[in-house]
C-alpha positions in Angstrom: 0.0 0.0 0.0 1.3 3.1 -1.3 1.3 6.6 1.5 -1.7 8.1 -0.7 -3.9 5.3 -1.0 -3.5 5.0 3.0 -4.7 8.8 3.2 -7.2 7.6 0.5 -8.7 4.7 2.7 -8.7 7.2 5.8 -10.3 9.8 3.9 -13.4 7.1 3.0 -13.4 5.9 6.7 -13.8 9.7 7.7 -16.1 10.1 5.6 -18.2 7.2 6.6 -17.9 8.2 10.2 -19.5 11.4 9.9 -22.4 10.7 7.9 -25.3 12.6 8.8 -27.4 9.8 8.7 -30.1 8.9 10.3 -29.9 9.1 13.7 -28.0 5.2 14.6 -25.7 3.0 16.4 -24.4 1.6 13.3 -22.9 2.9 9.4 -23.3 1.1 6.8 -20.3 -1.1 5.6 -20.6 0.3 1.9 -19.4 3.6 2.4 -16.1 2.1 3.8 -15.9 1.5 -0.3 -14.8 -2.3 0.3 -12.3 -1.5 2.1 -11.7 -4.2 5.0 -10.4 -3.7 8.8 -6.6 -5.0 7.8 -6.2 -2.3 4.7 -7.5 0.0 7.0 -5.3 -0.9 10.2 -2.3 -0.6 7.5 -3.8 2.5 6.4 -3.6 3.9 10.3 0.4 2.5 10.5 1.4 4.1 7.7 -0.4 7.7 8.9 1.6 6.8 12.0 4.9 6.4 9.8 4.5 9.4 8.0 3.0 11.7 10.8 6.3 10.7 12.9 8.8 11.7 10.1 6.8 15.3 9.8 6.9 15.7 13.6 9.9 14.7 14.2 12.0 18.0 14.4 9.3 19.7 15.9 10.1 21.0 19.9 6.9 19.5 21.2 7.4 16.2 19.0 6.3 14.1 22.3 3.4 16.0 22.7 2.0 16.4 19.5 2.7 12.6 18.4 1.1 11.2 21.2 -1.9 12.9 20.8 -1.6 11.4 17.3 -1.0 8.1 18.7 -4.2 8.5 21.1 -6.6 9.5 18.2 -5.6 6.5 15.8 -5.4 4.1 18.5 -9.2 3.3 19.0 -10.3 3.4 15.4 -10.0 -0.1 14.5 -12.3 -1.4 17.0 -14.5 1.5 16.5 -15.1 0.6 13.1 -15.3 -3.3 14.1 -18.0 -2.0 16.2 -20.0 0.6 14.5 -20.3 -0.8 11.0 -22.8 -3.4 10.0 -24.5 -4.8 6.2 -26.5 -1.7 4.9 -30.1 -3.7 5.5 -29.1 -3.6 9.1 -28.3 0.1 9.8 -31.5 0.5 11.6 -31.8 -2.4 13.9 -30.4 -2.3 17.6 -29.0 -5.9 17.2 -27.2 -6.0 13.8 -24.6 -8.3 13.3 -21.3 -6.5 12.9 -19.7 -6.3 9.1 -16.1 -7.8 10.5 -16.5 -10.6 12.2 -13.4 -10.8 14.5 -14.5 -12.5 17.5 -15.0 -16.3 17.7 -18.0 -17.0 19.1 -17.3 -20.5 20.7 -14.4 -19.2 22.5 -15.0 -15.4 22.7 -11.2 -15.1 21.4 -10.3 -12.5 18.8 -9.7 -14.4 15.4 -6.5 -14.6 13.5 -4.9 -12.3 11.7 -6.8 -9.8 13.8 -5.0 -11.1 17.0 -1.8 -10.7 15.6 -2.4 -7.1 14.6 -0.3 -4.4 16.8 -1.9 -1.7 18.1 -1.0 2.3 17.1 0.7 3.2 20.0 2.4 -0.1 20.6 3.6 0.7 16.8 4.1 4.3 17.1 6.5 3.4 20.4 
C-alpha cells in the first residue's frame, strides 16, 4: 500500500464516520468502499509512519505525536464496532460487518489477534 492510497482509505473511513445519517448505532459497511479492517489498520500505521517523520523536528514532537497516537489508536475497534451490512443500519442488534470474534471461544480471530496496536507501533 502506497502513503496516498492510505490517506485515501482514511479519507473514506472519515467520511463514513461522519455521515449525517439517520440518527444510529451503526454505518453502513458500503461507504467504507470495500475496504476491510486489515487495509485499514495498514492505512492507520502508515499515517503513524509518515506523521512521525513530519513531527519529528518539531520542539513538542512528544506532545504532539502522542496525541496522534491517542486518536488513531481506537479506530480499528471502532469501526469493528459501528459498521454493519446496509439492510441492518436501523436495527439495535445488527450483526457487525467484521467478524473478529470467535463465538465458541470469545477469542479475537487470526490475523486480527496478531495485529499491533498504534501506540504499541508508534512506540
Amino acid at each position: 500500500m502506497t502513503i496516498a492510497e492510505a490517506e485515501y482509505i482514511l479519507d473514506i473511513v472519515e467520511k463514513a464516520l461522519l455521515n449525517d445519517g439517520p440518527p444510529h448505532r451503526y454505518y453502513a459497511v458500503s461507504t467504507l468502499k470495500g475496504y476491510d479492517i486489515l487495509q485499514i489498520d495498514a492505512a492507520i500505521k502508515l499515517r503513524i509512519a509518515r506523521e512521525y517523520l513530519k513531527l519529528l523536528d518539531q520542539p513538542d514532537f512528544e506532545k504532539q505525536f502522542a496525541e496522534g497516537l491517542n486518536l488513531y489508536g481506537g479506530l480499528p475497534w471502532q469501526i469493528i464496532n459501528s459498521f454493519v451490512p446496509d439492510y441492518q443500519v436501523g436495527k439495535s442488534n445488527a450483526d457487525l460487518a467484521f467478524d473478529v470474534i470467535d463465538h465458541t471461544t470469545n477469542e479475537i480471530k487470526e490475523p486480527y489477534a496478531s495485529l499491533e496496536t498504534a501506540s504499541s507501533f508508534g512506540n
